[in-house]
PDB file of N, CA, C and O in Angstrom:
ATOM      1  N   UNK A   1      32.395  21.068   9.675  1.00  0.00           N
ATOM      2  CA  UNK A   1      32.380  20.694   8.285  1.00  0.00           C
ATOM      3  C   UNK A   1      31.974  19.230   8.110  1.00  0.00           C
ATOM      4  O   UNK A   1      31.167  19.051   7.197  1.00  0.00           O
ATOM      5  N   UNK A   2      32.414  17.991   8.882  1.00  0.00           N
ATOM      6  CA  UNK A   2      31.826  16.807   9.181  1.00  0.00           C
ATOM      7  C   UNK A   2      30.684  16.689   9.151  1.00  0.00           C
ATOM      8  O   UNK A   2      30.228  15.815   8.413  1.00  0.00           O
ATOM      9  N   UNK A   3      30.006  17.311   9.740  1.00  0.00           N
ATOM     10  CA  UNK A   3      28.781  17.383   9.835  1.00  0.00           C
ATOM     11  C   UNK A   3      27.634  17.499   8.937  1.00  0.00           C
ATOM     12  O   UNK A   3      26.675  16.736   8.825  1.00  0.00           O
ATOM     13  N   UNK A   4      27.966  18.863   8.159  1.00  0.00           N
ATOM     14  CA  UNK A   4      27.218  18.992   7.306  1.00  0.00           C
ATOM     15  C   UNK A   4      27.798  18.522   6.228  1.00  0.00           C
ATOM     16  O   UNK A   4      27.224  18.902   5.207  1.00  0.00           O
ATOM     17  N   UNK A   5      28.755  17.808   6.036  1.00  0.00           N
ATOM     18  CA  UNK A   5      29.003  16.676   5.002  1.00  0.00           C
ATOM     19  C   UNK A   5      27.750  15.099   5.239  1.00  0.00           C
ATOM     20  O   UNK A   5      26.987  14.401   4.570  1.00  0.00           O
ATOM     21  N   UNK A   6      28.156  15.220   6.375  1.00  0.00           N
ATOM     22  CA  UNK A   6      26.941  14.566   6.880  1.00  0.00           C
ATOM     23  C   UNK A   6      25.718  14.123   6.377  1.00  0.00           C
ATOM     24  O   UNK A   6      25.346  13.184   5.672  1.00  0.00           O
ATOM     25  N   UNK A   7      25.045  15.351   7.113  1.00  0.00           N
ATOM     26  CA  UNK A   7      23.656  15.805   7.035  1.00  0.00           C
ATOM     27  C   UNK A   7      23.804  15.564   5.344  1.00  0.00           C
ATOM     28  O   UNK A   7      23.370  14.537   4.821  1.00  0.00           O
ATOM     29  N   UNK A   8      24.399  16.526   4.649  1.00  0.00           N
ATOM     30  CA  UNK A   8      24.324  16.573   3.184  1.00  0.00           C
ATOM     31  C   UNK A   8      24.075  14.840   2.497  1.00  0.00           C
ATOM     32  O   UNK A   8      23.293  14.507   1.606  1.00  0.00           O
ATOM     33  N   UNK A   9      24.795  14.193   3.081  1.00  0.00           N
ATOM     34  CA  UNK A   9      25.204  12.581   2.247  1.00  0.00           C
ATOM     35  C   UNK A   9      24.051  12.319   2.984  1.00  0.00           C
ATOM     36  O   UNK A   9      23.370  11.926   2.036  1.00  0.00           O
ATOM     37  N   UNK A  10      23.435  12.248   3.779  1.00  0.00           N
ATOM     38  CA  UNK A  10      22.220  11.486   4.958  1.00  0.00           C
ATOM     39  C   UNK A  10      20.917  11.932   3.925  1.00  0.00           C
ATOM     40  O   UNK A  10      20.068  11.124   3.549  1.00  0.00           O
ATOM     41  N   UNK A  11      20.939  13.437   3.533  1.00  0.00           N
ATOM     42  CA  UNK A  11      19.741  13.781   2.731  1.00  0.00           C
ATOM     43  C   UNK A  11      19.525  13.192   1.595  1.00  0.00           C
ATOM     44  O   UNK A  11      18.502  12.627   1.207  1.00  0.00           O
ATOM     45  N   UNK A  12      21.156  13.436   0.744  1.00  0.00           N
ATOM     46  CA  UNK A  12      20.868  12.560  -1.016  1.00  0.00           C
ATOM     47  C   UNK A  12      20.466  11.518  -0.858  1.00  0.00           C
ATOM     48  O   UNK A  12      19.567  11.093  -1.584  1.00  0.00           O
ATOM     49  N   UNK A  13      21.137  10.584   0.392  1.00  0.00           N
ATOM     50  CA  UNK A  13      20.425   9.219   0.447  1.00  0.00           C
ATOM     51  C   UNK A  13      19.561   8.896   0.613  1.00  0.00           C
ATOM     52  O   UNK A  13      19.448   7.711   0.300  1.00  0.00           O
ATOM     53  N   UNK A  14      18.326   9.526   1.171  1.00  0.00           N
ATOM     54  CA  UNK A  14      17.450   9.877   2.019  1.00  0.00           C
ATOM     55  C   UNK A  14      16.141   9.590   0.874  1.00  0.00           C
ATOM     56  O   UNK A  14      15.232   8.800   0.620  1.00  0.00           O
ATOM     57  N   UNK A  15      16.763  10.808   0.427  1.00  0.00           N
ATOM     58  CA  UNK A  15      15.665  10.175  -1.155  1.00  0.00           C
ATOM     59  C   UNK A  15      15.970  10.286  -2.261  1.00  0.00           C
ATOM     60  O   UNK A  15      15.284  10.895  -3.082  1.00  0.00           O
ATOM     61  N   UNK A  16      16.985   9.762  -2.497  1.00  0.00           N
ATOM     62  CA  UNK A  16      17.089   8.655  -3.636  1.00  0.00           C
ATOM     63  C   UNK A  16      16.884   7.372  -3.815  1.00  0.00           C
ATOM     64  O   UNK A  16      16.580   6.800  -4.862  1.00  0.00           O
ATOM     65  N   UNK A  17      17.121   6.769  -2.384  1.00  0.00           N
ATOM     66  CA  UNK A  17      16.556   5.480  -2.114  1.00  0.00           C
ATOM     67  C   UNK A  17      15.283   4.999  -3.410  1.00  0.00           C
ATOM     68  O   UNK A  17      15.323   4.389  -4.478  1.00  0.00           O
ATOM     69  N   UNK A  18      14.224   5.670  -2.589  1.00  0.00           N
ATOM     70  CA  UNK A  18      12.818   4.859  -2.761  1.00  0.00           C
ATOM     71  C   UNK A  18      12.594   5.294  -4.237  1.00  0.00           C
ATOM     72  O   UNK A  18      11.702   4.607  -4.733  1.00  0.00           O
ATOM     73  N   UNK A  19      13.141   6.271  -5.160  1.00  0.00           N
ATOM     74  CA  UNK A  19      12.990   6.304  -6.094  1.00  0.00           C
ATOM     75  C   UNK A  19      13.245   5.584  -7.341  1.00  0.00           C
ATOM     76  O   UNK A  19      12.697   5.734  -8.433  1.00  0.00           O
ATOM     77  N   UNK A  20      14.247   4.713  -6.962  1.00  0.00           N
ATOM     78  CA  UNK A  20      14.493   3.463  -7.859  1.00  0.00           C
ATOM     79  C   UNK A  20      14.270   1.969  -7.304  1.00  0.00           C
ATOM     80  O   UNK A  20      14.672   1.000  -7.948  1.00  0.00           O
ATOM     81  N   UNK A  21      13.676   1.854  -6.203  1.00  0.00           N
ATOM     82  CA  UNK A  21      13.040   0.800  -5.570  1.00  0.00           C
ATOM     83  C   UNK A  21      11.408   0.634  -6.046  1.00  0.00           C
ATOM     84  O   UNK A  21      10.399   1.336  -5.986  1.00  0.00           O
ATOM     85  N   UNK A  22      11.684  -0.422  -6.442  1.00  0.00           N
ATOM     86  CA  UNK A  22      10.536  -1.313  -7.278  1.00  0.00           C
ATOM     87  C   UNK A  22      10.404  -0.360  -8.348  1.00  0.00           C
ATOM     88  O   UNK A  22       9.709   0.583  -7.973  1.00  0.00           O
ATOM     89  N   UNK A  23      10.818  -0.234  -9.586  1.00  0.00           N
ATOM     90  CA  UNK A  23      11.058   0.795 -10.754  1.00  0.00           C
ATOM     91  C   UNK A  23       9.701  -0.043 -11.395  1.00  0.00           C
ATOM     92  O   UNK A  23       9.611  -1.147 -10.858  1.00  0.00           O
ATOM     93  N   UNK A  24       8.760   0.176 -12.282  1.00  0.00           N
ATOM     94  CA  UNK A  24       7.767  -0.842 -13.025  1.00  0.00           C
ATOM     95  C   UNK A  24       7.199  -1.572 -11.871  1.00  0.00           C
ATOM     96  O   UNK A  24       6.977  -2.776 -11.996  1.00  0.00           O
ATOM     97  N   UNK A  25       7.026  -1.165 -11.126  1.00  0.00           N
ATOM     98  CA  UNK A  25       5.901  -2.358  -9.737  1.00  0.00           C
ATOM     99  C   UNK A  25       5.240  -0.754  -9.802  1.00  0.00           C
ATOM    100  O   UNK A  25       5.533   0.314 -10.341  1.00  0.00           O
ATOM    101  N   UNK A  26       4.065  -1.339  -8.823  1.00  0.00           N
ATOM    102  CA  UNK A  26       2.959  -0.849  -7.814  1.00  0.00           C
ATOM    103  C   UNK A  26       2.316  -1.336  -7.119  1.00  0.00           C
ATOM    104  O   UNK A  26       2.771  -2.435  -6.799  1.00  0.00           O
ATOM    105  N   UNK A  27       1.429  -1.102  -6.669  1.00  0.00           N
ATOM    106  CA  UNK A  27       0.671  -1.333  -5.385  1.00  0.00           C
ATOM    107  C   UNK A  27      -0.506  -2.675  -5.615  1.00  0.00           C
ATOM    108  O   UNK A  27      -1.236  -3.274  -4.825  1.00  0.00           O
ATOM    109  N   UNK A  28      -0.255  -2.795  -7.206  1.00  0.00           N
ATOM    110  CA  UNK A  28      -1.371  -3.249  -8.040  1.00  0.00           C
ATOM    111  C   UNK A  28      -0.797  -4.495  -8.703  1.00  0.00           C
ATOM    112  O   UNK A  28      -1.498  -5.407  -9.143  1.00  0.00           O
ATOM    113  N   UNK A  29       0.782  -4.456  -8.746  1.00  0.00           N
ATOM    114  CA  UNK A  29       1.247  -5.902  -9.164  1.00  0.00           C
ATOM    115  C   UNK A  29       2.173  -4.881  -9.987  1.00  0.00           C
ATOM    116  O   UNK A  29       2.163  -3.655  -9.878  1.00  0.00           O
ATOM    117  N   UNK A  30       2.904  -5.592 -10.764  1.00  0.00           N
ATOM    118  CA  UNK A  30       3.650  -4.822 -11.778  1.00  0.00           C
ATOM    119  C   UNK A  30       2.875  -4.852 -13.048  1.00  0.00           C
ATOM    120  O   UNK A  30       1.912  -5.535 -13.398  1.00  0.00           O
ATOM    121  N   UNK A  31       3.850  -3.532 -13.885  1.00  0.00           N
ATOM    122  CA  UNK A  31       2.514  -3.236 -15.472  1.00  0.00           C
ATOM    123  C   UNK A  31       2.961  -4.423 -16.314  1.00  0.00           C
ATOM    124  O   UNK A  31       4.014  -5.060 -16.281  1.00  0.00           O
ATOM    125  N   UNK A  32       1.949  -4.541 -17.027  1.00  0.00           N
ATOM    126  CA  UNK A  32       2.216  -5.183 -17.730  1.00  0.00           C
ATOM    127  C   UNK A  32       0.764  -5.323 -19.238  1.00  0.00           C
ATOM    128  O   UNK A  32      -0.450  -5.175 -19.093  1.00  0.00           O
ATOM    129  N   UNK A  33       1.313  -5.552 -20.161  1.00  0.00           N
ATOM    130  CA  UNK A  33       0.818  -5.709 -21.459  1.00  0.00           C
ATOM    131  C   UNK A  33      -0.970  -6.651 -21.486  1.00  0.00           C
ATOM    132  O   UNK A  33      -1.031  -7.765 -22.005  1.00  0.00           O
ATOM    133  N   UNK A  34      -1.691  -6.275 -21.134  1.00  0.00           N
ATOM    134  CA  UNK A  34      -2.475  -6.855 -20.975  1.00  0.00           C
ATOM    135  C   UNK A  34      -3.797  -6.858 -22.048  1.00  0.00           C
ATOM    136  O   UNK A  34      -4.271  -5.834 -22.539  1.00  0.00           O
ATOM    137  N   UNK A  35      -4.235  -8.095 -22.275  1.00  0.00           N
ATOM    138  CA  UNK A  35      -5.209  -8.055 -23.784  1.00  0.00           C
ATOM    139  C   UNK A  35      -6.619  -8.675 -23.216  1.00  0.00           C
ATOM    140  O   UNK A  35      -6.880  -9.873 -23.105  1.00  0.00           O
ATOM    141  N   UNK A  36      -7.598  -7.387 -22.832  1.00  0.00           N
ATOM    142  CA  UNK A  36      -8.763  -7.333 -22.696  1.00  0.00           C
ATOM    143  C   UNK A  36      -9.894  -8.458 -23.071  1.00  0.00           C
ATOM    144  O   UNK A  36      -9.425  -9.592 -23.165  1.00  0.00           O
ATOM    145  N   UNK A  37     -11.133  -8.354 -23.274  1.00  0.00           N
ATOM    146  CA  UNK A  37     -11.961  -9.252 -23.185  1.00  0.00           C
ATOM    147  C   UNK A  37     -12.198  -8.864 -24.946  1.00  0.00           C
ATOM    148  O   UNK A  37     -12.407  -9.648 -25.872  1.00  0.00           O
ATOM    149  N   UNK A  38     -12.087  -7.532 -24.963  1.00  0.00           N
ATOM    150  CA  UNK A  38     -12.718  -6.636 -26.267  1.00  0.00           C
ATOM    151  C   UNK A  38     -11.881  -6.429 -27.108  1.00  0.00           C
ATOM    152  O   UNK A  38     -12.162  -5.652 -28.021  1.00  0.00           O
ATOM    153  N   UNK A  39     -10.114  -7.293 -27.043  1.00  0.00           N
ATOM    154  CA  UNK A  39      -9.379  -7.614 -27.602  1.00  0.00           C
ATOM    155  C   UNK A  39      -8.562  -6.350 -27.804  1.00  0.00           C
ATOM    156  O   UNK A  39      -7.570  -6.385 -28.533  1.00  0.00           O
ATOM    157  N   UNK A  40      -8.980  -5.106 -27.119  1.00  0.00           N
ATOM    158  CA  UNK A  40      -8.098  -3.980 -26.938  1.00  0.00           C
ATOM    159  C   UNK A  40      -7.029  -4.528 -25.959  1.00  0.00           C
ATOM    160  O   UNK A  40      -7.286  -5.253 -24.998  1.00  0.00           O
ATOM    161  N   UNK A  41      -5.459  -3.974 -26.419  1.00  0.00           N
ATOM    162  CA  UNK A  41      -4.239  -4.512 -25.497  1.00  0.00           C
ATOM    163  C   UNK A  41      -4.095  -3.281 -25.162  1.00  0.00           C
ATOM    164  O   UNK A  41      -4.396  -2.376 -25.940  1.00  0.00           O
ATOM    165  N   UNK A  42      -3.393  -2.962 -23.403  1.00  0.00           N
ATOM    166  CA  UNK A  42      -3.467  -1.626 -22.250  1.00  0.00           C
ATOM    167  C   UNK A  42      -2.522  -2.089 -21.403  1.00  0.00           C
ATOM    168  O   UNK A  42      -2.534  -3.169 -20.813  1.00  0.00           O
ATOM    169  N   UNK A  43      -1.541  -1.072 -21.350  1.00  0.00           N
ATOM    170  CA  UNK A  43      -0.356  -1.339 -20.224  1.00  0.00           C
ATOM    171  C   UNK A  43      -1.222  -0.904 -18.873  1.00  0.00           C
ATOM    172  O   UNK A  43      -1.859   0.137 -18.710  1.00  0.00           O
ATOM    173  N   UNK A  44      -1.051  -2.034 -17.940  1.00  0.00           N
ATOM    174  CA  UNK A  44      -1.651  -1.839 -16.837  1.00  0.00           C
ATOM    175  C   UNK A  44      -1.340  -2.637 -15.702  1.00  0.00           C
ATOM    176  O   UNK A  44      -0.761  -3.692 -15.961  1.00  0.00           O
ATOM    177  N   UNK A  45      -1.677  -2.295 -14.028  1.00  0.00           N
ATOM    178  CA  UNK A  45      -0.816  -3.084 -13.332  1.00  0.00           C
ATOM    179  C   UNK A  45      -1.595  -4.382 -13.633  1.00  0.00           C
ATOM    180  O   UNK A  45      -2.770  -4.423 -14.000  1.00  0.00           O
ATOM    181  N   UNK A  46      -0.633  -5.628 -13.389  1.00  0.00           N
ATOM    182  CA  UNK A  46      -1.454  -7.108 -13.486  1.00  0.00           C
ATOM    183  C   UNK A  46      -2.875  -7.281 -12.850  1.00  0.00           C
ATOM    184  O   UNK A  46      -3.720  -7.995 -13.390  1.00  0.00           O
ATOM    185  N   UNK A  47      -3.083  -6.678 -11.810  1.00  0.00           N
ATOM    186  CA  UNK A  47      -4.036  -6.856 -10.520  1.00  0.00           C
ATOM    187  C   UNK A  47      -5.151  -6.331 -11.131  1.00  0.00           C
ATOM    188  O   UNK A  47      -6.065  -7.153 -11.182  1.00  0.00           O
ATOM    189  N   UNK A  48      -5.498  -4.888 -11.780  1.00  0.00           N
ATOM    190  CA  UNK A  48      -6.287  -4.561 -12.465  1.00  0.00           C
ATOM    191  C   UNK A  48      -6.644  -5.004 -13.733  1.00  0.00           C
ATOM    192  O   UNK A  48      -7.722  -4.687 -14.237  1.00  0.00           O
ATOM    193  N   UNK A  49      -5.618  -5.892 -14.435  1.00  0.00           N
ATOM    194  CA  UNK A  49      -6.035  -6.736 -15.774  1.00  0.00           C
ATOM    195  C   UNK A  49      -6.915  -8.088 -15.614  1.00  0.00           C
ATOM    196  O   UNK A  49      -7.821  -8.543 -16.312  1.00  0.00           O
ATOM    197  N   UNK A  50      -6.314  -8.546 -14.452  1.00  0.00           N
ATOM    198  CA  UNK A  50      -7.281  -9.604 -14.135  1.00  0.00           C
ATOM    199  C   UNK A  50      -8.722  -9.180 -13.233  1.00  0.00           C
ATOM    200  O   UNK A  50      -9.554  -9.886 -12.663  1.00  0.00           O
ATOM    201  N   UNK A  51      -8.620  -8.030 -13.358  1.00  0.00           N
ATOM    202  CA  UNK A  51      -9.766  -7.709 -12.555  1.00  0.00           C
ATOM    203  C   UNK A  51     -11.084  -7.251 -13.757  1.00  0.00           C
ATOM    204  O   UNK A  51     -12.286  -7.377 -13.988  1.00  0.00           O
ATOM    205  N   UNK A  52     -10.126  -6.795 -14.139  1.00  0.00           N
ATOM    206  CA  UNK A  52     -11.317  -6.664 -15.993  1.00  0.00           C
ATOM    207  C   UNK A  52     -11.253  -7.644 -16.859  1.00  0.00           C
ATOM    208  O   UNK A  52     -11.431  -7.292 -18.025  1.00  0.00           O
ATOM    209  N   UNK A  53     -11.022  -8.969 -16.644  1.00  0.00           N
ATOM    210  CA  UNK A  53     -11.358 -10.131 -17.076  1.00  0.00           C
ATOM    211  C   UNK A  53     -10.179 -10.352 -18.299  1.00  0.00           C
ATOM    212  O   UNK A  53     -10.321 -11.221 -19.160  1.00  0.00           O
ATOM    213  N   UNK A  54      -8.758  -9.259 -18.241  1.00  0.00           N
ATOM    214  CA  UNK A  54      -7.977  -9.858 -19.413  1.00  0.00           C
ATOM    215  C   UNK A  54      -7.054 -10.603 -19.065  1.00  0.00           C
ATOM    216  O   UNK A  54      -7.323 -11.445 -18.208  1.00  0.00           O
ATOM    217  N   UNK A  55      -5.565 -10.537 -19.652  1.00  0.00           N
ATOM    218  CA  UNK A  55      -5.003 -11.658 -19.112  1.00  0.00           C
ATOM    219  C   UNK A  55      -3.415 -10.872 -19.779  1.00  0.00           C
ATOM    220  O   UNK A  55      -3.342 -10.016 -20.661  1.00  0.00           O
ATOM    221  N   UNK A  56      -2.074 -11.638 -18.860  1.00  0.00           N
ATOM    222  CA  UNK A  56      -1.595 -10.934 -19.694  1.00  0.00           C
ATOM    223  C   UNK A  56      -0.710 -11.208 -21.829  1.00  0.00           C
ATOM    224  O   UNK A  56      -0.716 -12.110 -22.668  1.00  0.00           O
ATOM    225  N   UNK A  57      -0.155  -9.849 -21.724  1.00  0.00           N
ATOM    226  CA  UNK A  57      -0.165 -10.973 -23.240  1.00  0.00           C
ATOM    227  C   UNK A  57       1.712 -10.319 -23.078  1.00  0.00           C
ATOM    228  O   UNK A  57       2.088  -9.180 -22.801  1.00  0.00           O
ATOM    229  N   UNK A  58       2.519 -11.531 -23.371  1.00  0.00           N
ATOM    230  CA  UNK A  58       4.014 -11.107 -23.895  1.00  0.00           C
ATOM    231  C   UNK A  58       4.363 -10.571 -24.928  1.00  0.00           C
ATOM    232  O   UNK A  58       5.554 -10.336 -25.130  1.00  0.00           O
TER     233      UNK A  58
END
């Protein structure tokens, strides 16, 4: 019964972890509110806003 109390607590933890680790990040910077060249504003990661020449806006 230890055991698969175990195993059981080893799994929930297992993955639940990474699912609330970095919540609003990515791979790309975190999202954020960003206001284009063409003055259209687009939730997007930071990395790709400055990559299309916007910037971000608060």
């Amino acid at each position: 019964m230890k055991t698969l109390t175990t195993f059981t607590l080893a799994l929930l933890f297992a993955f639940s972890a990474p699912t609330f680790a970095g919540e609003g990040a990515s791979a790309l910077g975190p999202w954020v509110n960003c206001e284009l060249s063409n003055g259209k504003v687009d939730y997007q990661p930071l990395h790709s806003c400055t990559q299309n020449g916007g910037h971000e806006v608060l």
